[in-house]
C-alpha distance (Angstrom), angle and dihedral (degrees) to the residues before:
residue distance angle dihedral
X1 . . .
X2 3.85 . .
X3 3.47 89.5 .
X4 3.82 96.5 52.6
X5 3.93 89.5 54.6
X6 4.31 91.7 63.7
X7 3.62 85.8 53.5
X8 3.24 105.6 46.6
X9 4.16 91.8 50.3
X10 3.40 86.8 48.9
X11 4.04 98.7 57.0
X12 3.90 94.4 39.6
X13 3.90 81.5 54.6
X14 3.73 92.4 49.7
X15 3.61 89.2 39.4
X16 3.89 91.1 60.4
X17 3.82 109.8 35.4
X18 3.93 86.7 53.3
X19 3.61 102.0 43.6
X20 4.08 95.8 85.9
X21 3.58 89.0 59.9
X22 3.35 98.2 52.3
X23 3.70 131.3 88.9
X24 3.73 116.0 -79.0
X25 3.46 129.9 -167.1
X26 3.45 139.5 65.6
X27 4.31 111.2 -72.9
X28 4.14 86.6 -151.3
X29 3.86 98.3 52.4
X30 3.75 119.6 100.4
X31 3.99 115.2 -115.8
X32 3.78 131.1 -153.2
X33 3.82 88.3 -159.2
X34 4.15 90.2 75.8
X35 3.96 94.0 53.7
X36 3.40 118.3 95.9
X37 3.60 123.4 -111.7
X38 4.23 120.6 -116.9
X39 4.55 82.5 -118.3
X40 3.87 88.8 45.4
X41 4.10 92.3 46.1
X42 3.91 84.6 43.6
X43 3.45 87.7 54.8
X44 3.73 97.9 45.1
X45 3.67 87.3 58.5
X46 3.55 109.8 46.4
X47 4.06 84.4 44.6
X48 3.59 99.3 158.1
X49 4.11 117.9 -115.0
X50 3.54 140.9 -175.2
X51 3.86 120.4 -109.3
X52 3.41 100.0 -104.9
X53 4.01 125.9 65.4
X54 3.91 133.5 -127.1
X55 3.82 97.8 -90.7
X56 3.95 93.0 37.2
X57 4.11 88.8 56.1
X58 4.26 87.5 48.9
X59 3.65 94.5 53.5
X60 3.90 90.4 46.7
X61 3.86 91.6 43.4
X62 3.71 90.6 47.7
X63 4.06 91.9 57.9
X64 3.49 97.4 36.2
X65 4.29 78.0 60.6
X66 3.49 99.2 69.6
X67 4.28 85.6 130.5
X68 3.70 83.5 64.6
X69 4.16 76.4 -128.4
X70 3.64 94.1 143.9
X71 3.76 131.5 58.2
X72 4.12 116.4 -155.2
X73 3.62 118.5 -136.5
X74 3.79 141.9 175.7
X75 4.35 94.1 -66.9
X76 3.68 95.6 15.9
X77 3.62 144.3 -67.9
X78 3.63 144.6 -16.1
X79 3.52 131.9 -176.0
X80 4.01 121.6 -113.4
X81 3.40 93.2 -103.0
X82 3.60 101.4 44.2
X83 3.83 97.9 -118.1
X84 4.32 103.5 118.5
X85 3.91 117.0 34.0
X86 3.80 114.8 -156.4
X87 3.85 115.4 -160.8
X88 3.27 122.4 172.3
X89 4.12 113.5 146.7
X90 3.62 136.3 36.9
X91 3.74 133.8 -128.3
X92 3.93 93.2 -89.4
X93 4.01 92.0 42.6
X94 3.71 101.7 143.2
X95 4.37 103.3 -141.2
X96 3.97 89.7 -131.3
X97 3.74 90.6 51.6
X98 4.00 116.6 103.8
X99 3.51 123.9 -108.8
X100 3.79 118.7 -105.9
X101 3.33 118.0 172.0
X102 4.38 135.4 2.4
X103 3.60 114.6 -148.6
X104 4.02 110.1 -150.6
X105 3.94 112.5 -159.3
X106 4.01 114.1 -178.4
X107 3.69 121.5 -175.7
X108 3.34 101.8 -149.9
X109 4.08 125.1 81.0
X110 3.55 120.0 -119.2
X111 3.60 95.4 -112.6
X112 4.02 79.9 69.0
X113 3.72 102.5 41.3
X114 3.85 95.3 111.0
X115 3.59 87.2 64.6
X116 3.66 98.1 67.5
X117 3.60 94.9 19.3
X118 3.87 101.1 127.0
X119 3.68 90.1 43.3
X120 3.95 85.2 57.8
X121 3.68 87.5 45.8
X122 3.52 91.4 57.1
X123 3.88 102.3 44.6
X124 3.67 85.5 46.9
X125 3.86 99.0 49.8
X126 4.01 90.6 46.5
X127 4.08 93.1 44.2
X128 4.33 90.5 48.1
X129 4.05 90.0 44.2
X130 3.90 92.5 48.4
X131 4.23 86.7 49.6
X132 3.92 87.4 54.6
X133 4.01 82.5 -134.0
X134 3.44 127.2 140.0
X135 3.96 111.1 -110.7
X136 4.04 139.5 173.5
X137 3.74 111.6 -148.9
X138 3.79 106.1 -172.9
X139 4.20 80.6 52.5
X140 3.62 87.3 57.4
X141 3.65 97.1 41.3
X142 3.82 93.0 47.6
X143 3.65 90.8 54.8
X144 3.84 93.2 49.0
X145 3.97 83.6 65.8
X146 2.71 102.7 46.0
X147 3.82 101.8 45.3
X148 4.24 100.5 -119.1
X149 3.24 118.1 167.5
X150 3.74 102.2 -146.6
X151 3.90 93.5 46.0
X152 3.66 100.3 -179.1
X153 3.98 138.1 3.6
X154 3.50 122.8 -166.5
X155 4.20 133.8 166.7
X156 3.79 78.7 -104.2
X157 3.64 116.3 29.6
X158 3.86 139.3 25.0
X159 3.97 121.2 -163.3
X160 3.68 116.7 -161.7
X161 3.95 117.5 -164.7
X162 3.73 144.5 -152.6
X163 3.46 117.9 -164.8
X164 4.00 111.8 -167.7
X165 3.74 127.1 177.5
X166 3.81 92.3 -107.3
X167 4.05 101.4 33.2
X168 3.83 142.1 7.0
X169 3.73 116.6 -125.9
X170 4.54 124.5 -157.8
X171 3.77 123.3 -171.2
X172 3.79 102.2 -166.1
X173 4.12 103.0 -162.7
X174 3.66 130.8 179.7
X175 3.78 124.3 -115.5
């Protein structure tokens, strides 16, 4: 019994100096802060899109692979040897839908970019051609070394980028 006493102190102790950092609230009530806002539905609706759709994009991605350089998956591409990641659509991505936005993971840092530079090239070159945008590759490749955030800006197109020490990340995004 002594020892039961020591235990119990000590969870009632735990009990309380963790509580305020736990989750309050009850998980059955209803909650304004999940509903969208009328500026975020807005938003949501005039989500800007390139001018071509899902299905049109595939068929030009598809002859633009006549290397066989690429390898499709469930959201997108990825190169045969795993390096650059294309996604670009989600499981419920209707074909007819148009495209928004092209996700660009490479698994390489940037310290190491001139290794697989011309592969880059390539992927980018076929993945800009099958948009029908207009694009500047040595702009993009410039700001991949040298770690720019906004790596290119075109009439068309805008490609953000994240550079980390283990992987470099692009968001391409319609204007």
């Amino acid at each position: 019994m002594n020892k039961v006493i020591p235990y119990i102190f000590m969870s009632l102790l735990f009990l309380t100096s963790c509580s305020p950092y736990g989750l309050t609230g009850d998980p059955n009530s209803d909650s304004n802060d999940s509903e969208a806002t009328p500026e975020e539905i807005a938003e949501m609706e005039n989500m800007k899109t390139f001018s071509i759709t899902l299905e049109q994009f595939e068929k030009n991605m598809q002859t633009q692979n006549n290397d066989v350089l690429l390898n499709e998956t469930e959201m997108g591409y990825v190169t045969k040897d795993h390096l650059i990641q294309i996604d670009y659509k989600s499981d419920s991505a209707d074909k007819n839908e148009a495209l928004t936005y092209i996700y660009i993971l490479i698994d390489q840092p940037s310290a190491e970019f001139t290794n697989i530079e011309q592969e880059c090239i390539a992927t980018l070159e076929k993945l800009f051609t099958s948009l029908e945008v207009s694009y500047d590759v040595n702009e993009l490749v410039t700001s991949v070394k040298e770690n720019k955030i906004e790596a290119m800006n075109t009439e068309d197109v805008m490609v953000e980028l994240t550079n980390n020490s283990t992987n470099i990340q692009m968001t391409i995004s319609p204007k």
